[in-house]
N, C-alpha and C positions, 0 to 999 in steps of 0.2 A: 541431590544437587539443587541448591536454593536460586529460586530463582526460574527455573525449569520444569515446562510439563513435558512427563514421561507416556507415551501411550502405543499400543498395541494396532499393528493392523491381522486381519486376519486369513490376509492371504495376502500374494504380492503380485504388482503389477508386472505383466510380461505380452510380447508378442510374441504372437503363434503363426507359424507356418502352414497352408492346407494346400497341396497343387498353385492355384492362382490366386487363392485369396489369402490375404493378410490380415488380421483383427488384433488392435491394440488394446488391452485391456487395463484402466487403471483404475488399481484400489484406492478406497477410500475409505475415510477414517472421520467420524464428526460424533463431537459430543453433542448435538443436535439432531435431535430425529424428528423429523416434520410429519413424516409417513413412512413408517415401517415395513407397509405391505409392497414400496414400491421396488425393484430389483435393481436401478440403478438410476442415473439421472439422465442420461442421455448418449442411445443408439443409432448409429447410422455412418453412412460412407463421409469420409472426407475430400473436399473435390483437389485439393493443391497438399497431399500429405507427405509432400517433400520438403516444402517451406515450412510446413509445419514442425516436420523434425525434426527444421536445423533450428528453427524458433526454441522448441522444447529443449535443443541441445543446449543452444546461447542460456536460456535461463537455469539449465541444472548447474551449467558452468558459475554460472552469478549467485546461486546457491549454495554454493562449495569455496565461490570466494572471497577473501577476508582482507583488509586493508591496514589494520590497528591491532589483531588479536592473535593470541600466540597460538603454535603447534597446535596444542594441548585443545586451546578453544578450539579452533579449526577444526576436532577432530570430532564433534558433534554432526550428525547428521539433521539437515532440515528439508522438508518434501515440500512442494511447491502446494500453491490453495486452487481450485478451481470452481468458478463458477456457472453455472449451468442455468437458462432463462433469458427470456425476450428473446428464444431463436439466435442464442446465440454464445459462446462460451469462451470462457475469460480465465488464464492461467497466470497467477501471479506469484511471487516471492520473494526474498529479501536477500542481500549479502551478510555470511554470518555476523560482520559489524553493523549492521542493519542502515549501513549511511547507503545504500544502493539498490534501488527497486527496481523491480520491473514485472511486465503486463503483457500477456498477450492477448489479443481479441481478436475471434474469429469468429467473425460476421456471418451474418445470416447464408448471402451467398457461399460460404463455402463450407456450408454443412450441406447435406440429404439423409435426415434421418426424423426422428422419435426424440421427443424433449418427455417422457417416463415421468420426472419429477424436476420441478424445479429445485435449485438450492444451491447450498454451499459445502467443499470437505476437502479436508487434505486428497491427494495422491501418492502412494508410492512411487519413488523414483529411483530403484535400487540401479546397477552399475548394470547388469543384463540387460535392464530394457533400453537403457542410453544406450548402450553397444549396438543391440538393434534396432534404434531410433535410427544411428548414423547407418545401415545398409541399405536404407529405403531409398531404393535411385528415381529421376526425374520419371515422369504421368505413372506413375505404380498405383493401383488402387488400393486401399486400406480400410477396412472397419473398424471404428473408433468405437470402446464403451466404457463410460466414466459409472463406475460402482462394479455390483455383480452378476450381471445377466450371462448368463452361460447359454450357447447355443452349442446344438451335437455337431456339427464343425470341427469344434475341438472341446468339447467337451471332455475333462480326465479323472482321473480317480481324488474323489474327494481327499483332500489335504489338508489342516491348521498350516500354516507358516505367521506365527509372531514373531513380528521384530520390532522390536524396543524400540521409536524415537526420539531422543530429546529435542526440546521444542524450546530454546530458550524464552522467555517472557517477554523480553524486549525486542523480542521479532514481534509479534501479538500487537505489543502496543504502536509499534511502528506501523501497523498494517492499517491503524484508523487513524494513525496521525499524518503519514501523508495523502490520504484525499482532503485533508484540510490544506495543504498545500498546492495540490494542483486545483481545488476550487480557486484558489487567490492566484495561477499565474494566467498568464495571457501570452497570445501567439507573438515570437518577435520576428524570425523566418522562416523561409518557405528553400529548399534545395534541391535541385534536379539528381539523378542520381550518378551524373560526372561531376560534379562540384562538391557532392556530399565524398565521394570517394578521394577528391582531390586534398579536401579539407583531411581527411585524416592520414595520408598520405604525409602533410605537414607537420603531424602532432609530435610534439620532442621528444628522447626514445628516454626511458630509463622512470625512476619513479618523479614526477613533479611537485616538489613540495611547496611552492609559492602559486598565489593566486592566476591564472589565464584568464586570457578574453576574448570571445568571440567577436569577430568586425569584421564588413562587407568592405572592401575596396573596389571599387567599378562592381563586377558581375563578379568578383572571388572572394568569397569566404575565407578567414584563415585564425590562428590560432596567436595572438600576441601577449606579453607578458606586460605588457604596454598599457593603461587603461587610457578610451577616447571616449569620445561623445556616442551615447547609445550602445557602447558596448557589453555585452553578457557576460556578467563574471563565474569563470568556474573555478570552483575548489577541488584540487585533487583531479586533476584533468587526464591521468593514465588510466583512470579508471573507464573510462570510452571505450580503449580496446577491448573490452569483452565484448564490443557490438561487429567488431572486424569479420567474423566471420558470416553476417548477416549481409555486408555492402553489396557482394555480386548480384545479389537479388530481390533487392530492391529498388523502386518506381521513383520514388522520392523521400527524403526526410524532410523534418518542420521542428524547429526548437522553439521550446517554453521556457517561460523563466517567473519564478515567484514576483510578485511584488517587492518585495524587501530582498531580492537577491538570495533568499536563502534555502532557492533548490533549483536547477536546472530539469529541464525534461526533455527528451530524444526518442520522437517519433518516427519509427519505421514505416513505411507503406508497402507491401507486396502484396498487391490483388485485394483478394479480401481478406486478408490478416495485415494485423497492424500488433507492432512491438513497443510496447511504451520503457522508457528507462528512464530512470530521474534519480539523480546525485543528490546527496546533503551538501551543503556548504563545504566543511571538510570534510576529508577523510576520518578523522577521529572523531566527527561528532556524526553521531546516526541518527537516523529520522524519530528513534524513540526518544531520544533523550533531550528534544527540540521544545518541548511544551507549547507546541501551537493547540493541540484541543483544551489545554488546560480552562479556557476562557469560555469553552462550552460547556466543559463540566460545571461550573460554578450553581446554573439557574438548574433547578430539579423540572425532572420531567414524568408528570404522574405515570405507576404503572400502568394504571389502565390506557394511557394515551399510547404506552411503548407498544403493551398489548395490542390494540387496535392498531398503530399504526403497520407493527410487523405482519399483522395476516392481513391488511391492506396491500400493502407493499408485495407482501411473498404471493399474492394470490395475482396480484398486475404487472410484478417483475419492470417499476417501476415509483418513482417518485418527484412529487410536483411542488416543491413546496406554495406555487405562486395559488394552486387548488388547495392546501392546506390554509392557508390564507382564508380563502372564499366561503368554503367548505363549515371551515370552525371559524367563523369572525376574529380572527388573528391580525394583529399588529404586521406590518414586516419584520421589524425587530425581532419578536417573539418568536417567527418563523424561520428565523436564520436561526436565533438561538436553539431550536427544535432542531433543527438540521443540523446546524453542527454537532449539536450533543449526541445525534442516532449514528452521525459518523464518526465521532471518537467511540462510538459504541462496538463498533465492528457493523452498524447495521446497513452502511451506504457504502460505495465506492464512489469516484468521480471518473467520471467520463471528458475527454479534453474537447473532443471534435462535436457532441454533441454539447458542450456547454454545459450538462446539466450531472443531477446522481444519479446511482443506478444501484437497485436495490442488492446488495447481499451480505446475508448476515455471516460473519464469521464463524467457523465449527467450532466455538467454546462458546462455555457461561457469560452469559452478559454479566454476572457476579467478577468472574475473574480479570474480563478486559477491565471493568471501573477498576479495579482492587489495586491496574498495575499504573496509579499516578500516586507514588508515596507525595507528592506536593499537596495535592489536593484534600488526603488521609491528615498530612501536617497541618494542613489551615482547618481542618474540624475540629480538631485535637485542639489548635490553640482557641478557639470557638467555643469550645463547651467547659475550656478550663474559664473560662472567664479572662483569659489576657488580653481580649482587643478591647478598647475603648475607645468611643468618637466620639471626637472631640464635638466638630461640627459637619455635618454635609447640608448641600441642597443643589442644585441641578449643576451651580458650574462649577463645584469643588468640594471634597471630601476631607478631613485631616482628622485621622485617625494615630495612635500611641499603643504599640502593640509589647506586651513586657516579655521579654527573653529573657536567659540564664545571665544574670548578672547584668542585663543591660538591657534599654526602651530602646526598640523602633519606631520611626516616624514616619508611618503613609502619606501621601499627596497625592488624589488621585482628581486631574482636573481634566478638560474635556479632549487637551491637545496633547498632556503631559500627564505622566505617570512617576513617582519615584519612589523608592526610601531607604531607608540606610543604613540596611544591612549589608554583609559583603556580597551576597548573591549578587541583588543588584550591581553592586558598586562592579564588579567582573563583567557585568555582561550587559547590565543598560539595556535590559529589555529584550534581548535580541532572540533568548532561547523559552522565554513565555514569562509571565510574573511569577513574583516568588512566593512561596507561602504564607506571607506576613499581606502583599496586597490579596491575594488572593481569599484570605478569613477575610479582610474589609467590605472584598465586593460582594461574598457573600452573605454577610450578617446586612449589610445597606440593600442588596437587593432583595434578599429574604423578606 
């Protein structure tokens, strides 16, 4: 199946029953091995593991659902990522169309355990353990362990269980394109949790194919089709109801919004777990196919700096770029560009409420994530054929003549303005990243 990594776990996640204790166990799967001798990434009780499982339940649901893709796709299996590090553990993954993210983080306070190994891996999320995710009734205590620590508890007779997952590709590359996204939005409000429930309450029933907007009137939130002054535009606005079964128990929500409009973000709060969910613009377009890293990719970043910076990172379970800066006499410039390029890498995520990134690396080849921007693959290719030629640059303008199958493109690339005249652009006017033609300019001129 083109396009898709196939891989094995080898055993499967499930909870166990013993008298009074309950231990969920979830496998994990990573083509990354940091420490082999370690048994898992991290043991211990969880203190709210009721919110937890409806959390876990909300994202297997947003995992399984699709908004633009037929039966057929839909019938690929994908397992959520988790992160494990800085005390504290992060569950995220995609909708099979991959225009729908989401996160869970659960903070420090409501662990009690053993952080084993830091790092990053799939989870199995077969139908069993959802089933008994949803029987965990309210103060129940739990033992949580993310890899494979067996305790005599429940210890059973050794078993293989492989199951195949497909992994489509363009989940992968969504997974480092939007923390390029949430670094670029900003808080627009803040919602008690009767206003947050009043607000959805309003939302219009059936599939919404035209753009909504969020807007405050006095002290109520509401959903209009209407655009005013300051309002948040959503695209594909029935896609929220996958958060409905989170509202009873939740403190408050808070909505982000991209800069350019071109992603929405819905923060839960209950206690110490927080549920992040962030929409693409539309329904049909997914977070992989947006080319916001594209622009990171462009400047190379030696391996050894990757190298250093990833056992920097994986060993502080943390990242500063304003210390990268200080550190290595860096430009800011230079340091954004660093940063971005380690998060189109799989190697950062973004944090909203701390403002900053947070280290982890994704469980594949940093070979495979690069591999999955045929844009980027297209502007080397026209690079090394010889087709771009500049004309002229220097600090406030670029004009470059790029030769195509039967016909020249013309670059423009100045400080406020970007163009040229191919049809990519001419369709989308920048909105879904440059095309290939500016993209060899910028990097032959910054090369």
């Amino acid at each position: 199946m083109e396009g898709t990594l196939i891989y094995n776990y080898s055993g499967a996640s499930s909870l166990v029953r013993r008298d009074a204790l309950e231990e969920l166990f979830l496998a994990k799967y990573s083509e990354i091995h940091k420490n082999t001798d370690a048994p898992c990434f991290f043991w211990g009780n969880v203190r709210q593991p009721f919110i937890l499982a409806r959390c876990l339940i909300t994202l297997s649901n947003i995992v399984k659902s699709s908004f633009n893709l037929s039966p057929f796709q839909m019938a690929l299996l994908k397992d959520p990522i988790v992160t494990a590090g800085n005390h504290r553990l992060r569950f995220e993954g995609f909708s099979h169309c991959a225009g729908v993210y989401a996160r869970i983080d659960v903070l420090p306070d409501g662990l009690e355990g053993e952080f084993i190994e830091n790092g990053t891996t799939n989870v199995d999320f077969n139908q069993p353990m959802i089933t008994a995710l949803g029987s965990i009734r309210p103060n129940e205590k739990i033992t949580l362990s993310v890899g494979e620590k067996e305790v005599g508890l429940y210890k059973e007779e050794e078993k293989i269980i492989e199951r195949k997952v497909p992994l489509p590709a363009k989940w992968i590359k969504g997974l480092g394109t939007v923390q390029v996204y949430l670094s670029e939005s900003e808080k627009r409000h803040a919602f008690n949790k009767i206003q947050t429930q009043q607000l959805f309450r309003g939302m219009p029933k059936g599939v919404v194919k035209s753009d909504y907007y969020l807007i405050v009137r006095g002290n109520k939130p509401i959903f209009s089709p209407v655009k005013s002054a300051d309002a948040v535009c959503i695209g594909g606005l029935h896609r929220l109801r996958l958060l409905e079964p989170l509202l009873p128990y939740i403190d408050y929500m808070q909505v982000f919004s991209h800069s350019n409009m071109q992603s929405t973000t819905w923060q839960l709060y209950m206690g110490p777990i927080r549920f992040s969910f962030s929409l693409s613009r539309e329904c049909w377009r997914g977070f992989s196919g947006e080319g916001a890293v594209l622009e990171s990719l462009i400047s190379e970043v030696p391996d050894e700096w990757i190298d250093a910076l990833d056992k920097y990172a994986y060993a502080n379970q943390s990242f500063n770029p304003a210390m990268l800066t200080l550190e290595e006499n860096l430009s800011f410039s230079k340091a954004d560009n660093i940063t971005g390029r380690l998060a189109a890498m799989g190697l950062l995520g973004y944090d909203l409420d701390d403002h900053e990134f947070f280290y982890r690396r994704l469980p594949f080849k940093l070979s495979r994530i690069i591999g999955l921007n045929p844009r980027i693959k297209n502007a080397e290719k026209l690079i090394e054929r010889g087709k771009v030629e500049i004309l002229n640059s220097n600090k406030e303008r670029t004009e470059a003549r790029i030769e195509g199958t039967g016909v020249h493109h013309t670059v423009i690339i100045e400080e406020e303005k970007e163009r040229c005249t191919c049809e990519w652009f001419s369709k989308y006017q920048g909105e879904r990243g440059p095309c290939k033609h500016m993209l060899a300019v910028k990097k032959l001129v910054n090369g």
